[in-house]
C-alpha positions, 0 to 999 in steps of 0.5 A: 526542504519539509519534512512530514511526519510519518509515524504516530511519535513523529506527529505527536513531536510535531504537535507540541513543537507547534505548540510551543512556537504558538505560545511563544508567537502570543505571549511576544505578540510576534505575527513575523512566523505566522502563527496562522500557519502554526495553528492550522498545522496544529489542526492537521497534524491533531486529526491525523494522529487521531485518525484511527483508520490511518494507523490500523494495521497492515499484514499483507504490506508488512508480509510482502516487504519481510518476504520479496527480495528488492533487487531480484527477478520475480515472477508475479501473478496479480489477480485483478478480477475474476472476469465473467463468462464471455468477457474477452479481458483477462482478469489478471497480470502476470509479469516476470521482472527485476523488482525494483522498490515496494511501496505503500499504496497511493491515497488510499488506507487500504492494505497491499503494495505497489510494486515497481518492476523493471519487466524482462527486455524493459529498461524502465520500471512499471508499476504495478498495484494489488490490494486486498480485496475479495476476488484479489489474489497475488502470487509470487516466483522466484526467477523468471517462468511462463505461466505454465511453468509457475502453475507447477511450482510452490510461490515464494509469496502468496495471498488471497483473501477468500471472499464470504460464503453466500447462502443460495436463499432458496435452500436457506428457505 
């Protein structure tokens, strides 16, 4: 089974180790552990560990895996949007579980979590995903509550990215 490099020295590790078994493939004339392969590694693992936007940092994913227990029933509250006037969707989620595992987000550099959760009277985890962007909010309880019950109680974990002040154009005149 393959491994892939996930850290910056893993990948730095891979480059040279690639390189080497290139260099040891020219000067044996050997073609036996494809070097074409080797080089085309070489090239992928260079534009990775260069790719700045890869390893920027992420608070809001490394606060959320320092504070929410694996293995607890949680309360989530996930807003998704903030739905407009007559808009019969509601603009958030909001789901009382065991929470399972708390990974990255899939194909994307943004920053935030997928949440796996098994939900109260489920056996099989959901997954459920929040990221940061304006009009996104997420908010965590410890235990299993309604809605009206978590609006009165301190969340263990929350976050909200507060979207930019817009200026009415009429009285910036």
């Amino acid at each position: 089974m393959t491994t892939y490099p996930k850290t910056r020295e893993e990948y730095k590790a891979a480059i040279l180790h690639n390189i080497y078994r290139l260099v040891q493939a020219l000067e044996l004339d050997d073609d036996r552990d494809s070097p074409t392969w080797t080089a085309q590694s070489i090239h992928h693992d260079t534009r990775e560990y260069f790719n700045a936007e890869r390893w920027k940092p992420r608070p809001v994913n490394e606060g959320i895996r320092a504070k929410l227990p694996v293995g607890e029933v949680l309360t989530f509250r996930i807003q998704k949007w903030t739905p407009e006037a007559g808009d019969p969707r509601p603009g958030h989620q909001f789901v009382t579980g065991r929470l399972v595992e708390i990974r990255d987000l899939y194909y994307s550099r943004d920053d935030g979590a997928n949440f796996q959760v098994v939900p109260s009277g489920k056996r099989n985890p959901r997954e459920y995903s929040y990221r940061v962007a304006c009009g996104q909010s997420l908010k965590v309880w410890r235990g299993k509550l309604t809605e009206s019950e978590a609006a009165t109680r301190t969340p263990l974990y929350e976050h909200e990215k507060i979207p930019p002040v817009q200026y009415d154009k009429e009285e910036a005149a």
